[in-house]
N, C-alpha and C positions, 0 to 999 in steps of 0.2 A: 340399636342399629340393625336395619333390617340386612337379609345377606345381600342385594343389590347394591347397597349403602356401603357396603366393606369397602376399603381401600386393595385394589390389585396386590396381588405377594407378587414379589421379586419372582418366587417360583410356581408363578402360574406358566409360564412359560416351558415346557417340558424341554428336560436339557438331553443333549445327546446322548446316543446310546455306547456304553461302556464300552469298552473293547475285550476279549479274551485275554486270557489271563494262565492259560493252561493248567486249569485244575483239574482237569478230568483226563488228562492225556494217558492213553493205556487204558480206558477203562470203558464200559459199554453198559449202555443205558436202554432202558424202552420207558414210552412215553404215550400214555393211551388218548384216545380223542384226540389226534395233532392233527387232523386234514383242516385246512383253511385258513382263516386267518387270526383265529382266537391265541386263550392263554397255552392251550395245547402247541399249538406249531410254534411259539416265541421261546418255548421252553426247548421243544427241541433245536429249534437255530441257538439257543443259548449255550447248552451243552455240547452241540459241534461244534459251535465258535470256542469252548472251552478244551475242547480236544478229545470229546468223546465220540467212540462209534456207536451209533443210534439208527433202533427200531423204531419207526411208527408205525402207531393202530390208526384206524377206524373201519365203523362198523360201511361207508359212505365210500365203495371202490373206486370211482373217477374220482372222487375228492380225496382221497387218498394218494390216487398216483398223479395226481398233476400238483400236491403241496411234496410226494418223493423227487418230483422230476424239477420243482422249484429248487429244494434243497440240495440236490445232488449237482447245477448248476452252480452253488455256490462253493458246495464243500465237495466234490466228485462224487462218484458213482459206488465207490469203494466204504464210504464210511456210513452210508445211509442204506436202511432196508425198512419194506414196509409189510407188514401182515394185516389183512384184514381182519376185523374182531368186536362179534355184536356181544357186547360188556352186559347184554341182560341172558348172557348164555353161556353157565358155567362150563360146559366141554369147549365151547371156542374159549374163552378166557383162561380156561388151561391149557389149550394150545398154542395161545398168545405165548405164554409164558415157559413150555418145551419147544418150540419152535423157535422161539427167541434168543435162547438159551444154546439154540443148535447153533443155529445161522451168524452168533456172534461169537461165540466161542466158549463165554459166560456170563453172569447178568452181575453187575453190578449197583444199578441203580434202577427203583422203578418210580416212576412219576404216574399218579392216579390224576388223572384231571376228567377223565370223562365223568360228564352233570349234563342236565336237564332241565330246564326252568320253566319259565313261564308265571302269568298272572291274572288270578281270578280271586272272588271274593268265598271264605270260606262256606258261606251260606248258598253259592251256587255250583260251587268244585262236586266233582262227581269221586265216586269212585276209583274211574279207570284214570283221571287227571291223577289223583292224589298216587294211587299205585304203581301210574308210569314214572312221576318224577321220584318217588321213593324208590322205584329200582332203581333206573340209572344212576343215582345218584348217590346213595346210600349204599346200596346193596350190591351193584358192581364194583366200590371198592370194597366192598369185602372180599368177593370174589377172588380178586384179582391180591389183595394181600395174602389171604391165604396160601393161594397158589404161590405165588412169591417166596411165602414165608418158609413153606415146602421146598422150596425150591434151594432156597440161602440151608434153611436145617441140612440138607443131602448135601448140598455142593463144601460146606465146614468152611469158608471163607469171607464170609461177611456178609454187611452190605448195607442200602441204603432204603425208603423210601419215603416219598413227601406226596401227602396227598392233597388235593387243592381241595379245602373247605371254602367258607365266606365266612365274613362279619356279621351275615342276619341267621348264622347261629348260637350269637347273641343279641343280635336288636332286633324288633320290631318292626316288621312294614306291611302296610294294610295290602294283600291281594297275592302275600308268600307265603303261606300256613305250608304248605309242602313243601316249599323249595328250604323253606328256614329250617323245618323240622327234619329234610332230609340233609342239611350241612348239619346241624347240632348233634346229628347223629354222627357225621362221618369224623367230626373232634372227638366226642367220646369213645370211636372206633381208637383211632388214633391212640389216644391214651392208655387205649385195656392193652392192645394189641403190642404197643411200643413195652410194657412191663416184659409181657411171652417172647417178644421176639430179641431181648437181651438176655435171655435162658444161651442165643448163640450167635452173638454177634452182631446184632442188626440194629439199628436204630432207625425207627418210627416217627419222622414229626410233619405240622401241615400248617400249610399256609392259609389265611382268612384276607380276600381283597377284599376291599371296599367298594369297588366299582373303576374297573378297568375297560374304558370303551370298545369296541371294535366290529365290524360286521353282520357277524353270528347276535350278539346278543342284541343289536338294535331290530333283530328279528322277532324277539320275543318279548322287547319291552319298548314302551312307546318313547320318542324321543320326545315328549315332555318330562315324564320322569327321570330319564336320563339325564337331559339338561339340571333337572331340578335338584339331585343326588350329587351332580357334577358340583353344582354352585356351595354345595352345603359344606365342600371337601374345605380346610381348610389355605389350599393352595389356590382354590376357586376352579381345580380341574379334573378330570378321572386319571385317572394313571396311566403310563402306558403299557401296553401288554409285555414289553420287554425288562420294565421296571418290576411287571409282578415273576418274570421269569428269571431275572435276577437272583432273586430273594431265595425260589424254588434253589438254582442252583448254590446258593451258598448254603442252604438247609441241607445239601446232598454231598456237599463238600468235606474236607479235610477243617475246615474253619468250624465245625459245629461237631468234633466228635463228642462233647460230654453231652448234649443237648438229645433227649429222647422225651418221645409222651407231651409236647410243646405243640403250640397253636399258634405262629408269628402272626400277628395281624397287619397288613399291610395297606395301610388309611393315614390319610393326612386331616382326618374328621376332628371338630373339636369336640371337647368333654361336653 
């Protein structure tokens, strides 16, 4: 049966988004790459819906302050702040993370979701392609855990962070050699990092989508592919960006304290 030929799932229909639940209430989060309308800003509307006060980054100033001045319409002016922050520059990404740390009063939660994509075939990728998407993607979450990590070892009070990897840090797709190679790395980050940083307190884990539609990425990938990625899901749809923010927050949550060094993958794909 070809995937056209599939019979419709009950849940292709994406069903409403969850309500808060007050998990995070008292607690203060930052959340890198949220300007727009990707998995970054679904993650931070998630966490204020859940009762956190929350930082956003990004490197993109008016896109940054017109998704602070969205959020702060829905949850006030009081619970939302935003720093600018180019995540391929380790002094801003520690200032991300002391400034952060000022302005809220302490960190408890960090969410890595700044990435980089794109697609070409590896026989024609240059270079500066493969080394750009290798930063931002890879290499800013390092950055930015280390700083973090630094940050929780001084402060002796814990903490949280989930970074956004993908699914084609294990599967295969013709025209991602960097983008795959630069998630595969950010799970193996994950894992080393999540051992050191229960030396005091902190637990480490990351999410792998499978393809959550939205704006930003149909900038970088053609909507035939999209569509075709979308059909392959077994729900016959992409996910919604709230659905993979979800998940973020229950990895950051009180609901996942034994859980470190983990990779959720978040796909309705079949085997």
């Amino acid at each position: 049966m070809s995937v056209s030929d599939r019979p419709v799932s009950p849940l292709a229909t994406p069903p409403a988004e969850v309500p808060g639940h007050n998990l995070f209430a008292g607690r203060k989060a930052v959340v890198t790459a949220a300007a727009g309308t990707g998995i970054g800003f679904a993650t931070a509307r998630r966490l204020l819906l859940e009762g956190a006060d929350v930082v956003i980054s990004d490197f993109h100033e008016r896109r940054l302050r017109e998704t602070r001045e969205a959020l702060e319409a829905e949850f006030g002016p009081q619970r939302v702040l935003a720093v600018v922050c180019d995540v391929s520059s380790t002094e801003q990404v520690n200032r991300l993370i002391a400034e952060s740390a000022e302005l809220l009063g302490r960190i408890d939660v960090l969410v890595n979701n700044a990435g980089l994509g794109g697609e070409n075939l590896l026989t024609e990728m240059t270079d500066d392609e493969w080394d750009r998407v290798l930063d931002i993607t890879l290499n800013s979450t390092f950055r930015a855990t280390r700083a973090a990590l630094r940050y929780f070892r001084e402060a002796d009070h814990g903490g949280v962070i989930v970074n956004n990897a993908s699914v084609l840090g294990w599967r295969a797709q013709r025209g991602q050699a960097h983008y795959a190679a630069a998630k595969a790395g950010v799970m193996a980050l994950t894992r080393c990092a999540a051992v050191e940083a229960a030396d005091f307190g902190v637990r480490i884990n990351a999410v792998a989508p499978s393809i959550a539609r939205h704006p930003f990425l149909a900038k970088v990938t053609s909507d035939e592919l999209l569509d075709e990625l979308a059909e392959r899901e077994a729900y016959g749809r992409a996910a919604e960006v709230w659905e993979i923010a979800a998940t973020i927050a229950m990895l950051a949550s009180d609901y996942t304290t034994y859980l470190t060094g983990e990779v959720v993958s978040i796909s309705s794909q079949r085997a």
